[in-house]
TIBAKE-537775 format. One record per residue: x, y, z of N, C-alpha, C, O in turn; residue in one letter. Coordinates in steps of 0.2 Angstrom, whole numbers, padded with zeros to 4 digits, always signed. Example, Ala and Ser with C-alpha at 12.3 -4.5 7.8 and 13.67 -1.06 7.14 Angstrom:
TIBAKE-537775
+0066-0028+0039+0062-0022+0039+0066-0016+0039+0071-0017+0042a;+0064-0011+0035+0068-0005+0036+0064+0000+0039+0067+0006+0040s;
end
This chain:
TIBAKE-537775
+0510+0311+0624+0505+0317+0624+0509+0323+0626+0509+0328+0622x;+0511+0324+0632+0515+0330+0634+0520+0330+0628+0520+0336+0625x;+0525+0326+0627+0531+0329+0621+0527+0332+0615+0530+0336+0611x;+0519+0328+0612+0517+0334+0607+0516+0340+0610+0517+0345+0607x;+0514+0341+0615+0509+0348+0616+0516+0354+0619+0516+0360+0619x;+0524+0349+0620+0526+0354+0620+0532+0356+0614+0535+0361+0613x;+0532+0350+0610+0534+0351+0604+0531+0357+0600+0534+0362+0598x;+0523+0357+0600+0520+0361+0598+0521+0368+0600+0522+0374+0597x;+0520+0367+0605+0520+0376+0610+0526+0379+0608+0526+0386+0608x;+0534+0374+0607+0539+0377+0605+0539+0380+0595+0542+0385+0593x;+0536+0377+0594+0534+0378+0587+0530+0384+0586+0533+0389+0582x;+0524+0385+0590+0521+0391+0591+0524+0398+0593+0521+0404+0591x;+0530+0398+0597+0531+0402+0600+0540+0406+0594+0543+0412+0594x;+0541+0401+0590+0548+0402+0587+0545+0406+0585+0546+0411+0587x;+0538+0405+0578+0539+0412+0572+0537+0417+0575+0538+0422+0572x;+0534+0418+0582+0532+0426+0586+0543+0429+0587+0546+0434+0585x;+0545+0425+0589+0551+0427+0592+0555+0431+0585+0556+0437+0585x;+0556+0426+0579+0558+0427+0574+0556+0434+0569+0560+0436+0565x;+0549+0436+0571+0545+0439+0569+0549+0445+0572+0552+0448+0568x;+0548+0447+0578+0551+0449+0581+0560+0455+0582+0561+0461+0583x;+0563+0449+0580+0570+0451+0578+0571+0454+0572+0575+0458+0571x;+0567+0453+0566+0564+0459+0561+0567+0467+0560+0567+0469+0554x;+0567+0470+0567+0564+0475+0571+0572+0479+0570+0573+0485+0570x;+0578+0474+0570+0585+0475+0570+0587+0476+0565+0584+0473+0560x;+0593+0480+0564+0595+0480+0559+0605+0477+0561+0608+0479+0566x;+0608+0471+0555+0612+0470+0556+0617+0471+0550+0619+0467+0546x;+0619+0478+0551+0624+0481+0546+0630+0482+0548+0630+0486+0553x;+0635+0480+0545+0642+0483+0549+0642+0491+0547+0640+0493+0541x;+0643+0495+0552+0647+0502+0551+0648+0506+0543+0645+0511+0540x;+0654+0499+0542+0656+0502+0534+0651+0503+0531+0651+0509+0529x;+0646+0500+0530+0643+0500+0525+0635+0505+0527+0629+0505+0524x;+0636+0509+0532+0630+0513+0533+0630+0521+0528+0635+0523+0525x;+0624+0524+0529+0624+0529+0524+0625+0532+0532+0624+0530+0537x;+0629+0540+0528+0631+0544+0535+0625+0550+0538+0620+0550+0534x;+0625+0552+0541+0621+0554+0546+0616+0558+0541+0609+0558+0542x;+0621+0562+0536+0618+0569+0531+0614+0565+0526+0609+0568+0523x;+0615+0560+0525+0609+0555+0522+0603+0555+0525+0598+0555+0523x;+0605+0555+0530+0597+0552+0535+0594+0562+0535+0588+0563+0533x;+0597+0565+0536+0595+0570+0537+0593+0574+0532+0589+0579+0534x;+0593+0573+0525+0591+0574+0517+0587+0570+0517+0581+0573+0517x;+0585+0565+0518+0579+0558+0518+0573+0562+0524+0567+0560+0523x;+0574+0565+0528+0568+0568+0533+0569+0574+0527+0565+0573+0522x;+0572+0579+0527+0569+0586+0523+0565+0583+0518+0559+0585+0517x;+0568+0579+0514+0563+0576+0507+0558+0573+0508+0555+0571+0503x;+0557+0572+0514+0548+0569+0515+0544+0573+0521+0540+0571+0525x;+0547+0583+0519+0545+0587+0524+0544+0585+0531+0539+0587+0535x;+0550+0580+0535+0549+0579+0541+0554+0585+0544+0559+0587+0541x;+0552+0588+0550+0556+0592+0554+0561+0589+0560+0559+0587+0565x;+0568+0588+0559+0571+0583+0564+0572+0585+0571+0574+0591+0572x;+0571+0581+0576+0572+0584+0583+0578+0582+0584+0582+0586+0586x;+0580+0575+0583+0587+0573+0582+0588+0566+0578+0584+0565+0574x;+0593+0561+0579+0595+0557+0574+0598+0551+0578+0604+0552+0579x;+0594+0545+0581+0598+0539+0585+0600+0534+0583+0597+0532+0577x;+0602+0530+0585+0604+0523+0585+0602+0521+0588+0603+0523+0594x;+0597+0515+0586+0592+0510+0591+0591+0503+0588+0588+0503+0583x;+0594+0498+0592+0595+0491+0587+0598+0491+0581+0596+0487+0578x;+0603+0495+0579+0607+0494+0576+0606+0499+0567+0609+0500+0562x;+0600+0501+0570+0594+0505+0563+0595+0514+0566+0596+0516+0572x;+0595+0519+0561+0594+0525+0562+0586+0526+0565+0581+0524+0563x;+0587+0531+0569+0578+0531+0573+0577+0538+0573+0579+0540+0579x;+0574+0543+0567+0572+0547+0568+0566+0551+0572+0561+0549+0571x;+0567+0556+0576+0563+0559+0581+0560+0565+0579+0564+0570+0580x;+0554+0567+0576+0553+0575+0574+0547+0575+0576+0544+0574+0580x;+0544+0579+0568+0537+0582+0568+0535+0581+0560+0538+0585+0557x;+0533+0578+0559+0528+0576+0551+0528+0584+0549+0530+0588+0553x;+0524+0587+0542+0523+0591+0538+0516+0596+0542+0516+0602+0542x;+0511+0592+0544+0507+0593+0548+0507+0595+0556+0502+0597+0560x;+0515+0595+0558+0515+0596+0563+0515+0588+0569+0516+0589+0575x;+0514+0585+0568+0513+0579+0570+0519+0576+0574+0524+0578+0571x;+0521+0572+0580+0528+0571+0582+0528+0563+0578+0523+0560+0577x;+0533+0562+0577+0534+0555+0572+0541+0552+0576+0546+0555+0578x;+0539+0545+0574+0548+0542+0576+0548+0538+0571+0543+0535+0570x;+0554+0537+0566+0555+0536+0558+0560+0530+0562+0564+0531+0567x;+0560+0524+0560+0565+0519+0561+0569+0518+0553+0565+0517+0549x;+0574+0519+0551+0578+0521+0545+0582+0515+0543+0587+0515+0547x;+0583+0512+0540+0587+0507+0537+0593+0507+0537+0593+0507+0530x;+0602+0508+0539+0607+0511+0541+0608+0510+0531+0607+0516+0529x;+0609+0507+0528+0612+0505+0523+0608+0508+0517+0611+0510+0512x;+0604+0507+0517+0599+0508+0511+0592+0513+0513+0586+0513+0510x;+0594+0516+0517+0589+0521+0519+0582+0521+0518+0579+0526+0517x;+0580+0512+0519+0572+0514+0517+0569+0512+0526+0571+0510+0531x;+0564+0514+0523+0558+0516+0528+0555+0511+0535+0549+0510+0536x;+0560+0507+0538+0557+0501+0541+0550+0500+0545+0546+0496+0544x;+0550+0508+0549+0543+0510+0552+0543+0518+0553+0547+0523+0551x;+0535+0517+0556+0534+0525+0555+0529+0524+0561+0525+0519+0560x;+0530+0527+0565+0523+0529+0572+0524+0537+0572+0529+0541+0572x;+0518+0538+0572+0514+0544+0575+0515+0542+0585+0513+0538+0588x;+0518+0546+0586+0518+0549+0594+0514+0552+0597+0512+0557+0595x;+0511+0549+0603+0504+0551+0605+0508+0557+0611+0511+0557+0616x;+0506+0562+0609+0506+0567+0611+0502+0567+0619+0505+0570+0623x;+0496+0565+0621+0492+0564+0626+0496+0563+0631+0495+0565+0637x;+0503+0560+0628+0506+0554+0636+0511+0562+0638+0511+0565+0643x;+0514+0565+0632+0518+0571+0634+0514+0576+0639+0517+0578+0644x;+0506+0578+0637+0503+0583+0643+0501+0579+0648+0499+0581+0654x;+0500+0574+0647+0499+0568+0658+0504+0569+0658+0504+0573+0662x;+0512+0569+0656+0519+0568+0659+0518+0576+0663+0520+0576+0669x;+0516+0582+0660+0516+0589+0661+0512+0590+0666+0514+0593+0671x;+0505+0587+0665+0499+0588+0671+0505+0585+0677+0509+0589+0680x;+0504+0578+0678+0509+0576+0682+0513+0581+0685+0512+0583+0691x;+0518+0582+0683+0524+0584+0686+0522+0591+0688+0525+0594+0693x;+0516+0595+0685+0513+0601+0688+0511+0602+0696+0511+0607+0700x;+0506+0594+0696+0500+0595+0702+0506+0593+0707+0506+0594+0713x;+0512+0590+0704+0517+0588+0712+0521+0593+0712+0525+0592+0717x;+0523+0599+0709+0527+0606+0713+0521+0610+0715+0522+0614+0720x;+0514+0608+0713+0510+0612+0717+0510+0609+0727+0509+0613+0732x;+0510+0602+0726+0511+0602+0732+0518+0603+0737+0518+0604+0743x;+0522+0603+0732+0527+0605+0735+0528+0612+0737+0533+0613+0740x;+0525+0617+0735+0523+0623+0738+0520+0626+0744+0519+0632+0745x;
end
């Protein structure tokens, strides 16, 4: 009974993990589009870029949507499509702000 239940639990837990690694991109170098690509690919979908990173091995766009909105774009190195898209919650940037205000206030 114990070697099913952890047969199972092993089972269970593989396709979260696999699911997971998704999230990477595994491209050699050669084969990436270059930077001015990624940066044509934001103008043409009216993103405004803050800058332009490498995160797990995928291009990770940082700006503001057409709207004004802050955005982090995860980019595909090789075929430039769109892996993910979050909206950035702005709220966390003015707590970081409050924060760091009310502590030079005491430090006054």
């Amino acid at each position: 009974m114990k070697t099913t239940l952890t047969i199972l639990g092993v089972l269970a837990v593989f396709p979260a993990g696999a699911a997971l690694a998704d999230d990477d991109c595994f491209v050699p170098m050669a084969d990436w589009q270059p930077r001015d690509a990624v940066a044509r690919l934001a103008e043409e979908n009216g993103w405004t870029m803050r800058r332009i990173k490498i995160d797990d091995g995928c291009y990770e766009i940082d700006g503001r949507d057409a709207e004004g909105r802050r955005i982090e774009v995860t980019v595909h190195p090789a075929t430039l499509e769109v892996i993910e898209f979050e909206y950035e919650n702005e709220d966390d940037d003015d707590d970081d702000r409050r924060r760091r205000d009310r502590e030079r206030e005491k430090d006054d």
